[in-house]
Structure formats: C-alpha cells, structure tokens
C-alpha positions, 0 to 999 in steps of 0.5 A: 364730844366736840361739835367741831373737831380737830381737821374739820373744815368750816364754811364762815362768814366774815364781814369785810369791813372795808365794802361791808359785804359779807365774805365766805371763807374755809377755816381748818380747825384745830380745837373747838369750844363748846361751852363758848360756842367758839371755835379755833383754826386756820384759814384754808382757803381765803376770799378776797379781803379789802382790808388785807387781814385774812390771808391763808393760814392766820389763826383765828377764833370763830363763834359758831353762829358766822359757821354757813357750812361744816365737813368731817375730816374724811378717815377720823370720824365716822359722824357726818 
C-alpha cells in the first residue's frame, strides 16, 4: 500500500528561487512512488511565487522529504 495515495493532499515545501525563502504549498496527489520516495500531482492551493511557475493545477513531482504536512481523502481510506 502506497504511503500517499491517489486524492490525498500534501503540504510541501518549495524553494522560491527568486527571494530564496521557502514556500508551503498544498498538492493533490494523483500516483506515489514508494521505492523513489516521490510523489506525483497537482497543486491545489499555491502561495505566492516570484517566479511565476507554481500556479494552480501544474503537474509536478515531489520527493517526500519537501512533504511538511499529509491528510486522507475524507470517505477512501480509513488510515489516518
């Protein structure tokens, strides 16, 4: 069983490499990669971005170790 699984949101840090100050950013998962410790999705609710290239919705990968914060899909799984 995936760590993260699909409709699962995710807290993750993202360095904004314009100011170089840390970002937190919510991403809606769609797959996860346990064996690379990555996982794949959306972002569901961006921070401001000086540089313009996390917006609502792009599609990215994200190592676990930039996850601050995890929550279940509310109804799908019963592992909190």
């Amino acid at each position: 069983m995936p760590k993260y699984d699909e409709g699962d949101l995710i807290r993750v840090e993202f360095l904004d490499e314009a100011t170089g100050i840390a970002k937190l950013m919510w991403v809606r998962v769609h797959r996860c990669n346990d064996a690379l410790q990555v996982v794949f999705g959306t972002i569901d609710a961006p921070a401001s971005d000086a540089s313009g290239k996390l917006k609502l919705g792009a599609e990215l990968a994200v190592r676990f170790l930039q996850i601050r914060d995890h929550k279940k899909q509310m109804g799908l799984n019963t592992n909190n």
